[in-house]
C-alpha positions as CSV (number, residue, x, y, z in Angstrom):
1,X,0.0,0.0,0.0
2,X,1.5,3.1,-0.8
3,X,1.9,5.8,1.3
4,X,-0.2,8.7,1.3
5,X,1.2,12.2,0.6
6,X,-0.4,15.3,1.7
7,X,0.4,18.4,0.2
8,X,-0.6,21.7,1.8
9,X,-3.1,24.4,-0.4
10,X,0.2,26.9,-0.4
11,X,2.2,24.1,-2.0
12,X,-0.7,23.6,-4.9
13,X,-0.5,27.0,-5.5
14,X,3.2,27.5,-5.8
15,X,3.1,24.5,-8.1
16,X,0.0,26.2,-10.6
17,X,2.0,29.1,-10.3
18,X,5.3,27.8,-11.8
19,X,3.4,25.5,-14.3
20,X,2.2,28.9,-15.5
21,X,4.8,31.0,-15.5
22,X,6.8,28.4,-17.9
23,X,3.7,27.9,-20.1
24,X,3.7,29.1,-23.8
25,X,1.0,32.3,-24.4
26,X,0.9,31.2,-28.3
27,X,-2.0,28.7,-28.5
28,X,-0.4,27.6,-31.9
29,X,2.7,26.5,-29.4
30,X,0.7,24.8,-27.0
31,X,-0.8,22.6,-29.8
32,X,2.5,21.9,-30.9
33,X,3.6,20.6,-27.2
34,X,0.4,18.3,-26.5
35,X,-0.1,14.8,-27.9
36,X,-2.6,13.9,-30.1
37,X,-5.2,11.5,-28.9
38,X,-3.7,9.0,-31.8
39,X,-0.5,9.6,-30.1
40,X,-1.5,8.9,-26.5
41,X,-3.4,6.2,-28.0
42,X,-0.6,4.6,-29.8
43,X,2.4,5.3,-26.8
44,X,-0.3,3.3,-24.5
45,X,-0.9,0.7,-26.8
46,X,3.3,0.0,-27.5
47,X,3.2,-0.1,-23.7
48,X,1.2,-2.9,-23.1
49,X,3.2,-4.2,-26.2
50,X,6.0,-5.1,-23.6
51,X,3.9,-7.0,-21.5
52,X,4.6,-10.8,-22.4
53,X,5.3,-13.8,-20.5
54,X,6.7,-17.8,-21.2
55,X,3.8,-20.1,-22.1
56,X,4.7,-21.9,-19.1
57,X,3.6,-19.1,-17.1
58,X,-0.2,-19.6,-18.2
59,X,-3.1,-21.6,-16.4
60,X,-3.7,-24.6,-18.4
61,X,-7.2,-25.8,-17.7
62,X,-9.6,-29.0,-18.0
63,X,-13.4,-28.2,-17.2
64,X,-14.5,-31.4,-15.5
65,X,-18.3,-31.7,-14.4
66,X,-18.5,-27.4,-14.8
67,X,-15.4,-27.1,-12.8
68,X,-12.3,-25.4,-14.1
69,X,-9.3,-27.6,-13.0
70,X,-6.1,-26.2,-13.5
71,X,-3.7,-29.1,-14.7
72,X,-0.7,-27.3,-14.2
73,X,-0.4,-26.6,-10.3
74,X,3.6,-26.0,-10.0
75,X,3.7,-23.4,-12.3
76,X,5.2,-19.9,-9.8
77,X,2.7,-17.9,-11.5
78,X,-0.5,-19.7,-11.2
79,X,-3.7,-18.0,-11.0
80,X,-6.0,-19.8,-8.6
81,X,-9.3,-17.9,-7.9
82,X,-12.8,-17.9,-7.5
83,X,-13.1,-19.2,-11.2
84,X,-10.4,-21.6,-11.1
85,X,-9.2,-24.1,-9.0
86,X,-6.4,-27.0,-8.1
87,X,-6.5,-30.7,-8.0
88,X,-8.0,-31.7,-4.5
89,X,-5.3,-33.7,-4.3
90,X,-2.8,-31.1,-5.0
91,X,0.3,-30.6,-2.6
92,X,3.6,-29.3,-3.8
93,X,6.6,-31.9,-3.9
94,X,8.9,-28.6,-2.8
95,X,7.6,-27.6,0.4
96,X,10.0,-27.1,3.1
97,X,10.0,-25.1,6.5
98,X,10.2,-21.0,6.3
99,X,13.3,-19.7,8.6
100,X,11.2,-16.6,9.9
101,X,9.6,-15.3,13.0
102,X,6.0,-16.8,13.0
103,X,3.3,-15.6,15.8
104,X,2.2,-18.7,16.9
105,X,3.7,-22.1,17.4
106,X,2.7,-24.2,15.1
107,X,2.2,-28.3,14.7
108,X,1.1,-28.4,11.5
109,X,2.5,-27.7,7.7
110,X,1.6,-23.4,8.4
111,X,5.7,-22.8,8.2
112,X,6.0,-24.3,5.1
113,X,6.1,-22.5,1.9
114,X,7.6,-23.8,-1.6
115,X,11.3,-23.6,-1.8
116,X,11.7,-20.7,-3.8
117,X,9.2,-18.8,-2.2
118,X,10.6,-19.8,1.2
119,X,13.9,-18.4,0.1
120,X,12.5,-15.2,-1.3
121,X,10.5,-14.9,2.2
122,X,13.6,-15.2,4.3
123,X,15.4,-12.7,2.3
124,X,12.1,-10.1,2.3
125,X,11.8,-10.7,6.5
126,X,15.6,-10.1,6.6
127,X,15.4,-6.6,4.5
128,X,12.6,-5.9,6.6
129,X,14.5,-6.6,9.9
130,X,17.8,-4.7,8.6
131,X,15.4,-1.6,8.2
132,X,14.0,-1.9,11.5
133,X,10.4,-3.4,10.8
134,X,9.7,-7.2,12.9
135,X,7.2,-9.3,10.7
136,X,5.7,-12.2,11.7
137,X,4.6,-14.9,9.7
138,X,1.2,-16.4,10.6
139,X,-0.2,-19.1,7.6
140,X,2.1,-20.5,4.8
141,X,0.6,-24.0,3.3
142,X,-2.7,-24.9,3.6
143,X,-3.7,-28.4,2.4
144,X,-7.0,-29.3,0.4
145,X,-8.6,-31.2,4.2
146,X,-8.0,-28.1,6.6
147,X,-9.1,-25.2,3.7
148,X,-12.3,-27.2,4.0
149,X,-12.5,-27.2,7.7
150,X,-11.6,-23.5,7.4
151,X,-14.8,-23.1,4.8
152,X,-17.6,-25.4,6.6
153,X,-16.2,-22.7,9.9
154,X,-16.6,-19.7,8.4
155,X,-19.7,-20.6,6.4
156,X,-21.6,-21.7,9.5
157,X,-20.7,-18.3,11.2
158,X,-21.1,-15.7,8.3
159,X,-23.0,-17.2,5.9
160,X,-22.7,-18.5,2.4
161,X,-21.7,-15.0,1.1
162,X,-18.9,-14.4,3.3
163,X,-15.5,-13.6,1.1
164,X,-13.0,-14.0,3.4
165,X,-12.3,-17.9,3.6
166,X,-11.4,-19.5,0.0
167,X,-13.5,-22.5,-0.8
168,X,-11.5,-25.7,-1.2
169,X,-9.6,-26.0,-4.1
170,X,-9.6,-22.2,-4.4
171,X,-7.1,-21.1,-1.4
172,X,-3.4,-19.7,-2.6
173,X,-2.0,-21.5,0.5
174,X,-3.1,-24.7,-1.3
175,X,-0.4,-23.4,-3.8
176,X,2.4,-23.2,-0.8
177,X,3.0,-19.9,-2.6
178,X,1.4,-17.6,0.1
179,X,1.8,-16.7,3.8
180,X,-0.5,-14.5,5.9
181,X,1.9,-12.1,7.9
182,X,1.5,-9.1,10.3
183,X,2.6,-7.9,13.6
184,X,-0.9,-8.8,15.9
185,X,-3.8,-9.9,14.3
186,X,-4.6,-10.8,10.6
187,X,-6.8,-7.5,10.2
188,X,-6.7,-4.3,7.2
189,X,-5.2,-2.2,10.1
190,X,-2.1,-3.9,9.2
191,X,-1.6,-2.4,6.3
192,X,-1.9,1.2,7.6
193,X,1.6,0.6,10.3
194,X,5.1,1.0,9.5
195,X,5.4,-2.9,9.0
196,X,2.4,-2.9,6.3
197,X,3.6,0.6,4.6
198,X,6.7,-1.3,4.0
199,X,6.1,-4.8,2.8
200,X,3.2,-3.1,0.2
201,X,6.1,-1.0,-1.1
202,X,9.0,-3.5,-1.0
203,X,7.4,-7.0,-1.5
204,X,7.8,-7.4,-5.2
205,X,11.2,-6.4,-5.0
206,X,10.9,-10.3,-3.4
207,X,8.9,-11.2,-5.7
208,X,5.5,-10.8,-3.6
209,X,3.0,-9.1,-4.3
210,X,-0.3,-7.9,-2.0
211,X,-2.7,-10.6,-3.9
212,X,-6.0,-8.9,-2.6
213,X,-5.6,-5.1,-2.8
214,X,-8.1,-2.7,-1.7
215,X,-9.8,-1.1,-4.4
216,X,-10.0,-4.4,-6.3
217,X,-12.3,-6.5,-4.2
218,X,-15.0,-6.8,-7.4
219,X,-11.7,-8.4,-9.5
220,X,-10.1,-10.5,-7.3
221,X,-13.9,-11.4,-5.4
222,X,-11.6,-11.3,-1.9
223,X,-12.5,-8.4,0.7
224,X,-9.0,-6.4,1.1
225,X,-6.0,-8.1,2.3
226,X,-3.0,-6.3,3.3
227,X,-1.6,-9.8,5.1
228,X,-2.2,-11.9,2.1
229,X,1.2,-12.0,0.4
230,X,1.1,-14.1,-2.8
231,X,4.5,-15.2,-4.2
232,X,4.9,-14.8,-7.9
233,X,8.5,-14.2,-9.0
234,X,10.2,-11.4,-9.5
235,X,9.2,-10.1,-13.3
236,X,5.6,-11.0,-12.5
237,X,5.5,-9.3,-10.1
238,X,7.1,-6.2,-11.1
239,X,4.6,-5.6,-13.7
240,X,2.2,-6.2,-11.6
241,X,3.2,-3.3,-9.6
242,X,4.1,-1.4,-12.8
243,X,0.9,-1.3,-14.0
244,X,-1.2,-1.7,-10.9
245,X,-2.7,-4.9,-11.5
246,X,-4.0,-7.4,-10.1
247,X,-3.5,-11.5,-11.2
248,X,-6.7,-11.4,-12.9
249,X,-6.2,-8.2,-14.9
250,X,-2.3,-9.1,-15.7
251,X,-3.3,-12.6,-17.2
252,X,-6.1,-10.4,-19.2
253,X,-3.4,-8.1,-20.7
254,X,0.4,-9.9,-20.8
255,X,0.9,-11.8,-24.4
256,X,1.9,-15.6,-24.4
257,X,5.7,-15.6,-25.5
């Protein structure tokens, strides 16, 4: 989340004022000095021109009795959502334990992430440390059993319409590509401290990204999740801060290499 700048009325004013005193008085000069709509039009156009990815990188699906499966799970960039989901079977061959602080003591496979994404997380919690945030990791890897659990819970306490527990199948931590993290409680307040300001700004520098941003609830069909950090590999995730996107909207717009 980025942070918010305020800039004082005196400020705004000093800036119109300069903008003006630099600005041509011939109209004919100013028309010379603003881009066409074709051109503005075309420069936009070139730039999502650049945006292409490997094949590799792509959902492949199988619908199987009106369900879209997604047949290859591994892939770093996978897009699991409401439309699509994994194998119930599903569980990466990777996993292994995340060397970071977690809030609670755990029993179970919640410190696990996949390999590369464990490494990237270390490094990102490290940064964080070395800049004088403390993170805590709360949920890595979630298998396809407890994410139903999780569901039948939340769906006998909320209701059927509640967004903030994936259906089965449909959860990132199935992926062992996401971990919840914070500094209390798993809540959007999170993303307005020091700790959240940060990790929105430097995560895909890691190669995370903020999967369920706020402003994008009606694309991603999750409520706002500053603790929700997805991992997605550095270039991925890069233009998805580049262009402000979410998963959904980058898989809508990057070309198949």
């Amino acid at each position: 989340m980025k942070k918010m700048i305020l800039i004082s009325l005196a400020s705004v004013i000093l800036l119109s004022s300069c903008g003006m005193k630099d600005a041509p008085q011939n109209s004919e000069e100013v028309n010379k000095k603003q881009p066409t709509t074709t051109e503005v039009t075309e420069k936009d156009k070139d730039k999502e021109d650049e945006l292409t990815l490997a094949a590799a990188f792509f959902n492949e699906i199988e619908e199987v009795n009106g369900e879209r499966i997604i047949t290859n799970p591994d892939n770093i960039a996978v897009k699991v959502n409401q439309e699509a989901r994994l194998p119930d079977e599903y569980r990466p061959e990777d996993l292994v334990e995340v060397d970071v602080p977690f809030m609670y003591e755990t029993t179970d496979e919640r410190n696990m992430l996949r390999e590369e994404a464990a490494k990237a997380l270390e490094q990102l919690f490290a940064a964080a440390e070395e800049e004088g945030y403390q993170l805590y990791a709360v949920s890595g890897f979630r298998p396809f059993s407890r994410q139903q659990m999780l569901y039948n819970q939340a769906v006998e306490n909320q209701g059927k319409d509640q967004e903030l527990v994936a259906m089965p199948g449909h959860s990132e931590h199935q992926t062992g590509l996401a971990m919840d993290v914070a500094t209390d409680a798993l809540t959007e307040e999170f993303g307005l401290t020091s700790e959240g300001i940060w990790v929105a700004e430097k995560a895909h520098q890691y190669g995370f990204v903020i999967r369920y941003p706020k402003g994008k609830e009606e694309i991603t069909g999750y409520q706002y999740e500053p603790w929700h950090l997805r991992y997605v590999g550095k270039k991925v995730a890069a233009d998805l801060v580049a262009y402000d996107y979410t998963l959904e909207e980058y898989f809508e717009n990057v070309k198949k290499m």
